[in-house]
N, CA, C and O atoms as a DFTB+ gen file, in Angstrom:
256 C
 N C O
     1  1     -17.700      11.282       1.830
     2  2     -18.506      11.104       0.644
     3  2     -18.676       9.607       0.394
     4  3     -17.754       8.880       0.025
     5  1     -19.863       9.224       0.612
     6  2     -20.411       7.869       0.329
     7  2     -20.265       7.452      -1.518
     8  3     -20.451       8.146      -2.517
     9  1     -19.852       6.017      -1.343
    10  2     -19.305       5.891      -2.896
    11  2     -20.647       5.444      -3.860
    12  3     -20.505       5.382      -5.082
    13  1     -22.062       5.112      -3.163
    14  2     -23.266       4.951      -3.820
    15  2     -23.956       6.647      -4.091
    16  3     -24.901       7.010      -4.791
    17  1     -23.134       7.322      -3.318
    18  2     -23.903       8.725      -3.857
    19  2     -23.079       9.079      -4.659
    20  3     -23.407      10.136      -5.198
    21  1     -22.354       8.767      -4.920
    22  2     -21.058       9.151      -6.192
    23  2     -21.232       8.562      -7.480
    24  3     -21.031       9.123      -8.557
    25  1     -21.741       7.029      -7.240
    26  2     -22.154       6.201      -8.352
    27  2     -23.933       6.498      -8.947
    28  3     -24.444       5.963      -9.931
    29  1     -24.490       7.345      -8.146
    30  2     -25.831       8.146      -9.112
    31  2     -25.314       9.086      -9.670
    32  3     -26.094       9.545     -10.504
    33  1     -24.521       9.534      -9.638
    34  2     -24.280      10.783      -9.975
    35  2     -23.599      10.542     -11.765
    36  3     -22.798       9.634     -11.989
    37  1     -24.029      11.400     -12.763
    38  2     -23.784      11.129     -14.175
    39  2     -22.071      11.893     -14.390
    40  3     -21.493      12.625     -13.587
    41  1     -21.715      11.543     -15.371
    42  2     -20.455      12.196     -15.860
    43  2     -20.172      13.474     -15.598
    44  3     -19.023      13.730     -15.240
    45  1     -21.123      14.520     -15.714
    46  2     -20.601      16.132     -15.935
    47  2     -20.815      16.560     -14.577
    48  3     -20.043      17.470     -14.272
    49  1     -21.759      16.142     -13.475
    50  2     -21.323      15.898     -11.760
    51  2     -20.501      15.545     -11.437
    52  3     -19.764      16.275     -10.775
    53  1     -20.214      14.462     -11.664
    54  2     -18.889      14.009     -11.364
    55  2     -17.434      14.550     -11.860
    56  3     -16.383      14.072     -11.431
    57  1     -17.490      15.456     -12.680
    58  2     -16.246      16.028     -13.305
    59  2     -16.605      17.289     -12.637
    60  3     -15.553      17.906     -12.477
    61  1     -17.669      18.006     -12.141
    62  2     -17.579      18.790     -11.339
    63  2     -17.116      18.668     -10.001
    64  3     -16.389      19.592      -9.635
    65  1     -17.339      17.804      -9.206
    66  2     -17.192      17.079      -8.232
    67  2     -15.918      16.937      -7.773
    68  3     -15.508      17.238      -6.652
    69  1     -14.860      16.128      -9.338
    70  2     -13.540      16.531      -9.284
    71  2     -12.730      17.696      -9.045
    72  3     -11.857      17.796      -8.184
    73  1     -13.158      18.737     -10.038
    74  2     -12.411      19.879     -10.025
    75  2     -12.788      20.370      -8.478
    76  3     -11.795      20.580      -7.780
    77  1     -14.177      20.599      -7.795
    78  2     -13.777      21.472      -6.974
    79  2     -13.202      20.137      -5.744
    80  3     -12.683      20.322      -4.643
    81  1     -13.379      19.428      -6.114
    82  2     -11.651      18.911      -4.411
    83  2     -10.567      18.988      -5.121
    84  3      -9.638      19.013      -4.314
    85  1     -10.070      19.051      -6.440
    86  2      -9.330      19.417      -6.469
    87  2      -8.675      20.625      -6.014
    88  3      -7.716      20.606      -5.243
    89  1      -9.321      21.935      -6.610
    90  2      -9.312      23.385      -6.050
    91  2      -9.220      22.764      -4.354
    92  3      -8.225      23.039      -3.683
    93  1     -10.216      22.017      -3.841
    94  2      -9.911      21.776      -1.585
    95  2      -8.832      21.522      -1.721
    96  3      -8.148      22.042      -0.840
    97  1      -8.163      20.830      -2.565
    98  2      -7.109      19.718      -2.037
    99  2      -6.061      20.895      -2.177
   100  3      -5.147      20.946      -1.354
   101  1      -6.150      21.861      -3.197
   102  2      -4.808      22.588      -3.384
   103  2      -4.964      23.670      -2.290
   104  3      -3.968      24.110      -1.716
   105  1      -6.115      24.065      -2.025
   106  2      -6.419      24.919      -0.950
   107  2      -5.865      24.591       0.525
   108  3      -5.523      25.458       1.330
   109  1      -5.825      23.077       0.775
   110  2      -5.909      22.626       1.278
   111  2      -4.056      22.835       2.297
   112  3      -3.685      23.118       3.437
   113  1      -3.455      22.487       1.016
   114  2      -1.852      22.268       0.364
   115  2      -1.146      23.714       0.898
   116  3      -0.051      23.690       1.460
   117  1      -1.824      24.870       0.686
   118  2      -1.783      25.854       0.760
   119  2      -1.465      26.190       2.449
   120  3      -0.477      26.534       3.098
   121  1      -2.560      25.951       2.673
   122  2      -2.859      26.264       4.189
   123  2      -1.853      25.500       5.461
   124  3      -1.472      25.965       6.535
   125  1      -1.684      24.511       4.998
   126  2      -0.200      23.428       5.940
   127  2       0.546      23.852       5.423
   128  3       1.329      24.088       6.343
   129  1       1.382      24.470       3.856
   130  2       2.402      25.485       3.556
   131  2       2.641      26.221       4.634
   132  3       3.632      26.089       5.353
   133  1       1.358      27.369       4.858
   134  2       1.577      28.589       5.642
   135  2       0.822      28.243       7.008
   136  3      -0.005      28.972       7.555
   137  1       1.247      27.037       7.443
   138  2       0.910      26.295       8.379
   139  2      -0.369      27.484       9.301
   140  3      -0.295      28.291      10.228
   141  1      -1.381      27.004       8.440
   142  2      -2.386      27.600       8.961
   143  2      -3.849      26.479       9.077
   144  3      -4.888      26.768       9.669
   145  1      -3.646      25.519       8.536
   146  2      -4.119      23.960       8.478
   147  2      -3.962      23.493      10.298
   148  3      -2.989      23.572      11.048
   149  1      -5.190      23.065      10.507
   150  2      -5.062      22.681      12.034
   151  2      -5.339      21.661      12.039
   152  3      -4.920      21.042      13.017
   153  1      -6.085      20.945      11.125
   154  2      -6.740      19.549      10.964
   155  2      -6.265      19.088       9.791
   156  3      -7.013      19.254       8.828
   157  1      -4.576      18.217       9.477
   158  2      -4.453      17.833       8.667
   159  2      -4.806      16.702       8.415
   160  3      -4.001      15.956       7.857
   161  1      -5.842      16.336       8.680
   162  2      -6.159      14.905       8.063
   163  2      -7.052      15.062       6.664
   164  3      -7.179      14.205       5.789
   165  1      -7.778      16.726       6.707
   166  2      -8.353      16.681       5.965
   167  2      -8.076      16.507       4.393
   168  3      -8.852      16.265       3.469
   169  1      -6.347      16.772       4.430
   170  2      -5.711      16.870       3.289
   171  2      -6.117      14.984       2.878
   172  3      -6.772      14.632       1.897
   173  1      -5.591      14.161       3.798
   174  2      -5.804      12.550       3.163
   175  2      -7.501      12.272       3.038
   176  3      -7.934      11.359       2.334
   177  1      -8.157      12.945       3.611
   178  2      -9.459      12.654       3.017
   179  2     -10.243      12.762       2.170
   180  3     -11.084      11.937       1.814
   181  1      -9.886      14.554       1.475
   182  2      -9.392      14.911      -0.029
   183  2      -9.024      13.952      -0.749
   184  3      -9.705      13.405      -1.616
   185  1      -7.864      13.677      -0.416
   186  2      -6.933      12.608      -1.768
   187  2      -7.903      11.273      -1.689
   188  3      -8.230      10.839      -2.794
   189  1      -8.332      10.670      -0.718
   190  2      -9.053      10.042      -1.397
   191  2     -10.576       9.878      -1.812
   192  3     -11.107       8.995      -2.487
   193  1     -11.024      10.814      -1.302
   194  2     -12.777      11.637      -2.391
   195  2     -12.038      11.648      -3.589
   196  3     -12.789      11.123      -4.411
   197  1     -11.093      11.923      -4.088
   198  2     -10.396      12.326      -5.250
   199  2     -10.018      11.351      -6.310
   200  3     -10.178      11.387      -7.530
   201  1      -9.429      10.394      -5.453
   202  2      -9.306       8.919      -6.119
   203  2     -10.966       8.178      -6.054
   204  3     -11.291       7.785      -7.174
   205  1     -11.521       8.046      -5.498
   206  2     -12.959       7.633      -5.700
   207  2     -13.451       8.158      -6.909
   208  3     -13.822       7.418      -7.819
   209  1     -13.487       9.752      -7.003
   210  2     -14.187       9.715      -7.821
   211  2     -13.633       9.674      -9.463
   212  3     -14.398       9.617     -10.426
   213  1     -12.210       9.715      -9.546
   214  2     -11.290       9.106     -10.410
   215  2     -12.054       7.770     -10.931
   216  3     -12.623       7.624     -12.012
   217  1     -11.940       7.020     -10.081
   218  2     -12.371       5.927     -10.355
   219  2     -13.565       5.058     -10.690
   220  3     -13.540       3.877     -11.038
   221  1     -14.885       6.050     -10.482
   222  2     -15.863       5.786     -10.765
   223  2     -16.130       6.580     -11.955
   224  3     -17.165       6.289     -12.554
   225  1     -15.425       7.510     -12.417
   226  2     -15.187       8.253     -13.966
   227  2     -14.710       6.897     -14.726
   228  3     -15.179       6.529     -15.803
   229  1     -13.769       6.259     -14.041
   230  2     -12.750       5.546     -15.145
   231  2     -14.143       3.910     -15.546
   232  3     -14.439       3.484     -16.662
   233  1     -14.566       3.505     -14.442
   234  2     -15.652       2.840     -14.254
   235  2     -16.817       3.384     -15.190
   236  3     -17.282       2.609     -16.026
   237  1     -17.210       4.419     -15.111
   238  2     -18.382       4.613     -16.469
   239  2     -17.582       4.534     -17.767
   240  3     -17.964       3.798     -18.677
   241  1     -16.761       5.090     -17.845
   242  2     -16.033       5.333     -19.152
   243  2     -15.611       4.144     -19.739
   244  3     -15.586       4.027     -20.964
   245  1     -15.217       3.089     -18.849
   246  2     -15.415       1.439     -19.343
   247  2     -16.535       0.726     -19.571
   248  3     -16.687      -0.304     -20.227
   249  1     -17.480       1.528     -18.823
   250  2     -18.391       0.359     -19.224
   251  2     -19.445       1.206     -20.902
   252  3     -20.574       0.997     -21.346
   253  1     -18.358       2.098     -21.313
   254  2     -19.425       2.601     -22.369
   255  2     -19.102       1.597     -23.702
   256  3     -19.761       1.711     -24.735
């Protein structure tokens, strides 16, 4: 996820955006539990789509 397509995107996208990697990320969590995850990298690529878009929330919300 490119961080200029993240930065068009308005507040209530972006809080959508959050929740569902969140829901990947726990899905995610799940699946290397019951070691059924074959590609764990995808879990660190999650975490940080996740922090991006954390941070471009925290970034509008400052500049209001």
């Amino acid at each position: 996820m490119q961080t200029k397509e993240l930065r068009a995107k308005d507040e209530a996208a972006l809080n959508k955006e959050l929740q569902d990697l969140l829901r990947a990320h726990f899905s995610l969590r799940m699946q290397k539990a019951t070691q059924q995850l074959s590609n764990t990298s995808q879990i660190r690529k999650t975490r940080r789509d996740i922090a991006r878009v954390r941070t471009i929330l925290a970034e509008k919300a400052a500049a209001k």
